[in-house]
C-alpha positions as a Python dict, from the first residue, in 0.01 Angstrom:
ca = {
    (1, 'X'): (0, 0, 0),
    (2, 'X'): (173, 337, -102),
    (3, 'X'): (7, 571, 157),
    (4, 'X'): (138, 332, 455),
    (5, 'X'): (506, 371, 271),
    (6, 'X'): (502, 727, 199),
    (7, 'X'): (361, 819, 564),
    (8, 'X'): (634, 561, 697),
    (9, 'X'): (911, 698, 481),
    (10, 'X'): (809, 1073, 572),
    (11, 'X'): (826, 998, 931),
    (12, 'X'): (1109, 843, 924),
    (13, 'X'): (1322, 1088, 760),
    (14, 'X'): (1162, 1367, 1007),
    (15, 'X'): (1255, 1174, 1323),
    (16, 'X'): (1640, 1115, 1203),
    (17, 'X'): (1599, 1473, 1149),
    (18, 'X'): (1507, 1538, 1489),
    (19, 'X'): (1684, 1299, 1676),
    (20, 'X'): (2046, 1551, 1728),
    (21, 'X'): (1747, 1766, 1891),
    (22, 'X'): (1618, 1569, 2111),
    (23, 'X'): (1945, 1403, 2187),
    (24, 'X'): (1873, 1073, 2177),
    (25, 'X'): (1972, 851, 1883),
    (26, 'X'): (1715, 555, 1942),
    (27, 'X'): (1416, 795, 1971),
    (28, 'X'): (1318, 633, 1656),
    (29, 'X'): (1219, 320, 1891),
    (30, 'X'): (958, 547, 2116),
    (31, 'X'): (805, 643, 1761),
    (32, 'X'): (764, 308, 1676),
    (33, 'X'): (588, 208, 1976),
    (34, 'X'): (370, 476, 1974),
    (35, 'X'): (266, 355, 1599),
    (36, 'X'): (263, 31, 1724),
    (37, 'X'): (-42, 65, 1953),
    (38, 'X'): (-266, 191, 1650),
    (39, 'X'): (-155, 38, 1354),
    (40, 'X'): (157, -201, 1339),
    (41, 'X'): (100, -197, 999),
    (42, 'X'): (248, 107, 1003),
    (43, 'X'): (502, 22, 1288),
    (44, 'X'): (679, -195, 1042),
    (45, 'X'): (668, 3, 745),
    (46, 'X'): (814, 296, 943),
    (47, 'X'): (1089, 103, 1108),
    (48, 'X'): (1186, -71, 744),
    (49, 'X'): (1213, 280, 630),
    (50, 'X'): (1468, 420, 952),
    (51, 'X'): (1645, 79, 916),
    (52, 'X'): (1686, 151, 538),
    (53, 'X'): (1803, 537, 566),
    (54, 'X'): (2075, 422, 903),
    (55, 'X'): (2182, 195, 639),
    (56, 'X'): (2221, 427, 384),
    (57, 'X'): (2370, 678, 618),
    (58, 'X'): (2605, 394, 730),
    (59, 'X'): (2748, 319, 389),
    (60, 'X'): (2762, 690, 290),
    (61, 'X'): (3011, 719, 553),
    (62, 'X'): (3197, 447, 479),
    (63, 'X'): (3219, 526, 127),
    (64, 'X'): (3317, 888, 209),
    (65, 'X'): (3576, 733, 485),
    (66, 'X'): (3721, 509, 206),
    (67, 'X'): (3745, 759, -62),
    (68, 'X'): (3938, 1045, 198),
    (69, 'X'): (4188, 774, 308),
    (70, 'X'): (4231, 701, -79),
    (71, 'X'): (4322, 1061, -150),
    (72, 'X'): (4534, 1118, 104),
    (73, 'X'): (4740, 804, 45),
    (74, 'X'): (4628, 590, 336),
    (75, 'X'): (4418, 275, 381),
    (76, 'X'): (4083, 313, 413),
    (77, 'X'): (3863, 165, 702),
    (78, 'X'): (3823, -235, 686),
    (79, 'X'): (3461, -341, 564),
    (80, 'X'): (3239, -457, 876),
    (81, 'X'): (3238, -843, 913),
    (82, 'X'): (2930, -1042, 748),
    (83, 'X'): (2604, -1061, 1002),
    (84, 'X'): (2710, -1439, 941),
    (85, 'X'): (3037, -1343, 1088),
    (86, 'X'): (2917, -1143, 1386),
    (87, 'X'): (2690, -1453, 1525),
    (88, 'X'): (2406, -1328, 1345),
    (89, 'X'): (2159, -1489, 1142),
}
């Protein structure tokens, strides 16, 4: 259903927004919850979306990390193991 998605998707990227505000980088988590009771529908479409954009914003940096370290003649940072790897599943 698009309206779930694009009401998910524009939350999300207003409570990343907010969260150096608020000071608190899980705040996304009291969101959800407070979806959650009403429609978790809507829960999980919002917290696909956050998990989507940290990834994003987590590869963005490492990219950017990479690509500094390659300019400046170093080694960039090592890639994060597998989940696999890490005991996950």
């Amino acid at each position: 259903m698009a309206l779930i998605d694009d009401l998910a998707d524009k939350l999300a990227q207003d409570v990343l927004a907010a969260q150096p505000e608020l000071d608190d980088d899980r705040f996304y988590e009291k969101v959800a919850r407070s979806i959650g009771a009403l429609s978790p529908t809507m829960q999980e479409a919002f917290m696909t979306s956050i998990r989507l954009r940290l990834a994003e914003l987590r590869g963005r940096a490492f990219l950017e990390a990479s690509l500094k370290a390659r300019r400046e003649g170093g080694s960039g940072p090592e890639a994060p193991k597998e989940r696999q790897e890490l005991g996950g599943h």
